[in-house]
C-alpha positions in Angstrom: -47.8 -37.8 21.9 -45.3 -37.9 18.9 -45.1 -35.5 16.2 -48.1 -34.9 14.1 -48.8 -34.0 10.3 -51.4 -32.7 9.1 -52.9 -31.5 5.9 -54.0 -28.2 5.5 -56.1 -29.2 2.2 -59.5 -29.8 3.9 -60.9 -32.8 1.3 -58.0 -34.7 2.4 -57.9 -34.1 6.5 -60.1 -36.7 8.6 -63.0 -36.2 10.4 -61.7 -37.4 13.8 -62.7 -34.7 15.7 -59.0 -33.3 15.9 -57.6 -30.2 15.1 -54.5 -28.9 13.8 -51.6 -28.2 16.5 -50.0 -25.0 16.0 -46.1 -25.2 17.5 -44.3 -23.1 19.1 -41.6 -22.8 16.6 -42.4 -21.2 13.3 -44.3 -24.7 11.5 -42.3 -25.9 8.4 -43.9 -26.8 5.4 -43.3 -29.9 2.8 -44.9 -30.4 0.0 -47.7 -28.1 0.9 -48.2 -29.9 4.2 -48.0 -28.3 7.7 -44.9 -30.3 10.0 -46.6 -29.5 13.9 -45.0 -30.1 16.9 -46.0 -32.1 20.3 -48.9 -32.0 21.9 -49.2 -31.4 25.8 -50.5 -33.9 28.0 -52.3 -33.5 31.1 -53.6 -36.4 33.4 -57.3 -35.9 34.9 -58.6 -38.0 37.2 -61.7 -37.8 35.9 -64.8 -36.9 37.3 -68.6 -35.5 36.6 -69.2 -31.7 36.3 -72.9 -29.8 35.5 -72.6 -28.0 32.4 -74.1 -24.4 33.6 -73.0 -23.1 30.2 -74.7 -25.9 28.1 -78.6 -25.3 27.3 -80.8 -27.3 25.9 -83.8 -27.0 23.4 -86.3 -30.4 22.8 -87.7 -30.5 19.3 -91.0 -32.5 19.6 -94.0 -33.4 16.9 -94.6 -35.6 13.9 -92.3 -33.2 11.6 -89.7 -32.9 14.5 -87.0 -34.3 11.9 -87.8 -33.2 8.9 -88.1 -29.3 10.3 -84.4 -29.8 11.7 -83.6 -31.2 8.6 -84.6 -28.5 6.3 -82.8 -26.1 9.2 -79.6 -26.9 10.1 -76.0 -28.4 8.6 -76.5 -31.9 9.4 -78.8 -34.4 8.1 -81.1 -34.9 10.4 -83.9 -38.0 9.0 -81.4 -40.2 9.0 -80.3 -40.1 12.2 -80.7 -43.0 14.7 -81.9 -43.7 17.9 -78.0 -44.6 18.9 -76.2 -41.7 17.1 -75.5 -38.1 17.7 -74.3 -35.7 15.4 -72.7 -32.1 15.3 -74.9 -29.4 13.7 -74.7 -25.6 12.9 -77.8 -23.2 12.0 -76.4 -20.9 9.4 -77.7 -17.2 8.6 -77.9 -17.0 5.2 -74.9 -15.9 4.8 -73.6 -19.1 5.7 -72.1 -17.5 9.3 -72.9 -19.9 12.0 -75.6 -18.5 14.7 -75.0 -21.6 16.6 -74.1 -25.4 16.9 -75.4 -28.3 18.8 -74.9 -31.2 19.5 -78.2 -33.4 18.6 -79.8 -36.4 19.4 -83.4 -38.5 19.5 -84.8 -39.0 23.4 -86.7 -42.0 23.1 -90.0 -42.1 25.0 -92.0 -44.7 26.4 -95.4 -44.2 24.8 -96.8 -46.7 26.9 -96.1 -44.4 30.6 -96.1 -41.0 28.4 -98.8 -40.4 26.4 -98.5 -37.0 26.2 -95.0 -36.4 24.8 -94.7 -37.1 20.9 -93.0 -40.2 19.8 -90.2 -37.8 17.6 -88.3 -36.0 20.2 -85.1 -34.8 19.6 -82.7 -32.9 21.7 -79.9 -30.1 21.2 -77.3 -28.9 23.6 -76.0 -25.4 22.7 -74.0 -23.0 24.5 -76.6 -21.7 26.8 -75.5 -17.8 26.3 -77.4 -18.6 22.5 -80.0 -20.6 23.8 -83.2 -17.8 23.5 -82.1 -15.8 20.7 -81.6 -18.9 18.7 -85.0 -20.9 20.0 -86.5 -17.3 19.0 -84.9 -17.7 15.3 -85.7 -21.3 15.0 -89.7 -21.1 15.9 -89.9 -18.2 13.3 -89.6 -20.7 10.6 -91.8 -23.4 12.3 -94.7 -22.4 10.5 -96.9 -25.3 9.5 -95.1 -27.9 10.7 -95.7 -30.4 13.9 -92.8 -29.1 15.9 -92.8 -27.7 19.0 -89.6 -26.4 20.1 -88.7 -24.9 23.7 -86.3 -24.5 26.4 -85.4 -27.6 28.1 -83.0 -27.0 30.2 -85.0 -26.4 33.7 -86.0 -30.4 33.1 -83.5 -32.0 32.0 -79.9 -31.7 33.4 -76.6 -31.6 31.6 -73.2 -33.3 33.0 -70.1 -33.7 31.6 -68.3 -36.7 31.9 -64.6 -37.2 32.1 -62.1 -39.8 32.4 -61.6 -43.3 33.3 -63.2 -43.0 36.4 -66.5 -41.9 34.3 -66.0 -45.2 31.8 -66.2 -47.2 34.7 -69.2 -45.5 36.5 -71.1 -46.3 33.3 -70.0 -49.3 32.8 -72.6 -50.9 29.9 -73.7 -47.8 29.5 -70.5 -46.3 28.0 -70.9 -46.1 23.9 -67.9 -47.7 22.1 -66.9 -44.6 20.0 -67.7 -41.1 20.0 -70.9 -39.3 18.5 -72.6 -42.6 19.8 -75.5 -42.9 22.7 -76.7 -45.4 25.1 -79.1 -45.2 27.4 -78.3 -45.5 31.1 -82.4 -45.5 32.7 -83.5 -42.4 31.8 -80.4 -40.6 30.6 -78.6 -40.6 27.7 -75.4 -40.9 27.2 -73.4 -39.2 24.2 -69.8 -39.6 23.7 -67.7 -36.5 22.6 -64.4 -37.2 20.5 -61.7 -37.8 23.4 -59.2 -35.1 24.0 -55.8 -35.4 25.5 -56.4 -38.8 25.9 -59.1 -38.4 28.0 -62.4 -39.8 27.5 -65.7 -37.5 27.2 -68.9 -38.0 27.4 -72.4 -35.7 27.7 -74.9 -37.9 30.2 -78.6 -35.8 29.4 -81.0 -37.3 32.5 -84.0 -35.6 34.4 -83.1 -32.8 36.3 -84.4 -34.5 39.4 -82.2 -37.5 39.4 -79.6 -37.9 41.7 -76.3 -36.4 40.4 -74.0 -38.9 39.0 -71.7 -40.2 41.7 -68.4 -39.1 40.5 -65.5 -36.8 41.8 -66.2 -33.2 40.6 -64.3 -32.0 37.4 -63.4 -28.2 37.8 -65.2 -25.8 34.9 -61.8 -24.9 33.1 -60.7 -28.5 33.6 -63.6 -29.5 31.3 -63.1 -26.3 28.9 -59.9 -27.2 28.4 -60.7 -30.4 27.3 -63.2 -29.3 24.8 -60.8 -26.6 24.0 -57.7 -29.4 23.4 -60.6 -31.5 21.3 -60.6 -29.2 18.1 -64.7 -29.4 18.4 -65.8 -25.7 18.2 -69.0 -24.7 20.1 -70.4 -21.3 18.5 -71.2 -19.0 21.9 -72.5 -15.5 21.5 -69.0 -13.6 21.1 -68.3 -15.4 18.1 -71.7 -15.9 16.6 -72.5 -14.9 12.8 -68.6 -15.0 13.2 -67.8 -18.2 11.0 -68.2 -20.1 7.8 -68.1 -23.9 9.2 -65.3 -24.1 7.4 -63.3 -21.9 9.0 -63.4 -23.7 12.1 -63.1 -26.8 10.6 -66.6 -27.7 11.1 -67.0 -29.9 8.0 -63.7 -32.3 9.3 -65.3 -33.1 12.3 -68.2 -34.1 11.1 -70.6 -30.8 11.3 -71.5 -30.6 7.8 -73.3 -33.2 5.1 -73.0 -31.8 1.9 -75.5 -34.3 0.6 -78.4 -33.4 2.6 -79.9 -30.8 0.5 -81.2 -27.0 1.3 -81.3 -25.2 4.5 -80.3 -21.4 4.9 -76.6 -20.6 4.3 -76.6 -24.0 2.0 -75.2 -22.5 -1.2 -72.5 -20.2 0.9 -71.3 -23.2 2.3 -71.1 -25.5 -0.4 -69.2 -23.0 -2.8 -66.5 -22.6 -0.1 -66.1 -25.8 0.1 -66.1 -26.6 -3.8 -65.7 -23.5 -5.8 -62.3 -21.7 -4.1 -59.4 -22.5 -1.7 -60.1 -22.2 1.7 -57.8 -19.5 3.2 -58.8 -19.6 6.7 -58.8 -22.6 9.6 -58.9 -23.3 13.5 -55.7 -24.5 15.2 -54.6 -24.9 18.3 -52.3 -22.0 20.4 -51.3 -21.8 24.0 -50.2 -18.2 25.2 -48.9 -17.0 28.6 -52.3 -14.5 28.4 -55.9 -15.7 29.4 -57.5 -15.3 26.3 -61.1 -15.0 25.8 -63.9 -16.0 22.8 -64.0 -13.4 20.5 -60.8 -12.0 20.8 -59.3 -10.7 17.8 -55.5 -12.0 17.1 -52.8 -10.0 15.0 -49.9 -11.2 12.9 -46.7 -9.4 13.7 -45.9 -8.0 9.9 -49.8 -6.6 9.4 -50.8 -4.9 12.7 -53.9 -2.8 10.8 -56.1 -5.8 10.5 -56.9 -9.0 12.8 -55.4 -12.1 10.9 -57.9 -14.6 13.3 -60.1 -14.5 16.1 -60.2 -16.6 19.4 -63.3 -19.3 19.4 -62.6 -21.5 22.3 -60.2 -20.5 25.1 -59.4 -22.3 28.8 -57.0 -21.4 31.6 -54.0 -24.2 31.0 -53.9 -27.0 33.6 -50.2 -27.2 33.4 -49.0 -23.7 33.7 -50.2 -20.0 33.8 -52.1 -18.6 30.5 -54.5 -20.1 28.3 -55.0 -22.6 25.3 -57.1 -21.6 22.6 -58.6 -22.4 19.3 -57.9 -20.0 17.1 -59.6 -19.0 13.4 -56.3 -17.8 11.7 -55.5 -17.4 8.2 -53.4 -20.2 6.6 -50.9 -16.8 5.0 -50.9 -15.7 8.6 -48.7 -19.1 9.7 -45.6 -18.6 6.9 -43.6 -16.4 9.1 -43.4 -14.5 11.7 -45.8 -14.7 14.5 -49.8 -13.9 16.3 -50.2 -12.1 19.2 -53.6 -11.3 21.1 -55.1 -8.3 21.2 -52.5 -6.1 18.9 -49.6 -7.2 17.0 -47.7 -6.2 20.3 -50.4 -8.3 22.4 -48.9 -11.4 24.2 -47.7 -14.7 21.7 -49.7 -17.3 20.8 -47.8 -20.2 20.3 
């Protein structure tokens, strides 16, 4: 990949599910824009892999929609049958207690009676999923929705690779955040990373595995490291604004929808001041870890960022991370993990 530039002005950087790629030179600046370096590459062959650390919670009844829509980032009555969307639920603070990735299961009222015709599903990191089912049903209330864990019935695989596009064949949606059914699975497709394809494939937990090679766990975290799509996990929840790791670029944020909690903190950080804080990408020669504080070398009192996806590195020994840094923080000198003495992030 060639050289990449990149706005740091969020209303004018686009919502391809990217992020910013910190160098490992100091960046240069013109005209208020961020000059970043080359990307690495890494070639996968592709394969399948059970997401262990992926949960999901079904969202069923006649108000199904409307109770997500009132809850969480996205707007949620407008989506279709053939869509998925990124979502946070925001404390009122407007700190992200999780995101998810959601979308409608269809059912076949005329073999399933019992289930109701709005069902909707969201995959969250699976270290969140009871605390945040907990916080959800709270504000149920009156409302036909039944929410619950449904991870024990239906299974979660990622999807990787060429070798994947061909194993779904028809079943493979033409651009990302869009589903297809494949029997009774659904198929989502992630933004690609590294050139690599991605895809979530949501199907009964008694179906036969899909047969694919098996991707390795860090093979896949890098990837959804390398993809710039934060997933809140429970070292970093409460953590964030969505802004701060670019939620609203990729498509994690409709600021049309109207209320839910955390609405009016959002919306003034995204209208009423400069935003002083993003995510970008880092690799460092130390494993790093969610949740891990990072330190600029000329302010060692106070953590200038904080780790919020990290992966071993395919290609060498340490880690790549994305990182919630302050934009001052990336003028001069340099982060380290841990301490301002801590290993580089570069």
């Amino acid at each position: 990949m060639g050289w990449v530039r990149s706005s740091l002005r969020g209303q004018d950087d686009k919502a391809d599910g990217s992020a910013v790629q910190a160098d490992s030179a100091a960046p240069a600046w013109e005209g208020g824009v961020m000059i970043i370096g080359p990307m690495t590459t890494t070639t996968f062959s592709g394969g399948a892999l059970r997401l262990a650390d992926w949960g999901l919670i079904r969202a069923q009844g006649a108000d199904a929609a409307s109770f997500l829509h009132g809850q969480l980032t996205q707007d949620v009555t407008a989506l279709g049958s053939d869509s998925a969307r990124l979502a946070g639920f925001c404390s009122a603070k407007g700190r992200l207690q999780a995101s998810f990735v959601l979308w409608r299961q269809p059912v076949d009222t005329a073999t399933d009676t019992d289930t109701p015709a709005d069902t909707l599903m969201l995959a969250c990191s699976a270290d969140l999923l009871a605390p945040t089912l907990k916080r959800l049903s709270m504000f149920v209330l009156r409302s036909q929705c039944k929410l619950r864990d449904a991870s024990g019935d239906t299974a979660l695989y990622g999807l990787v690779g060429e070798v994947a596009a061909q194993w779904l064949g028809e079943a493979l949606p033409a651009q990302p955040w869009r589903v297809c059914s494949r029997g009774l699975a659904r198929v989502i497709r992630l933004p690609d990373a590294e050139g690599q394809l991605r895809c979530l494939l949501a199907q009964p937990a008694d179906a036969t595995a899909p047969a694919l090679p098996v991707v390795s766990d860090e093979q896949w975290r890098w990837l959804e490291v390398r993809s710039g799509v934060a997933r809140v996990m429970a070292a970093t929840a409460e953590h964030f604004v969505p802004q701060m790791i670019n939620f609203e670029l990729v498509g994690g944020v409709n600021f049309q929808k109207g209320c839910y909690p955390g609405q009016e903190v959002v919306a003034r950080s995204q209208y009423r001041g400069t935003l002083k804080r993003r995510a970008m990408l880092f690799d460092s020669d130390a494993v790093l870890a969610p949740g891990q504080e990072v330190f600029h070398s000329a302010d060692p009192g106070q953590p200038a960022g904080q780790v919020v996806l990290a992966a071993s590195r395919p290609d060498g020994p340490g880690s790549s991370a994305l990182v919630e840094v302050k934009l001052a923080a990336l003028a001069q000198g340099s982060l380290h993990a841990g301490s301002a003495e801590g290993p580089l992030l570069r």
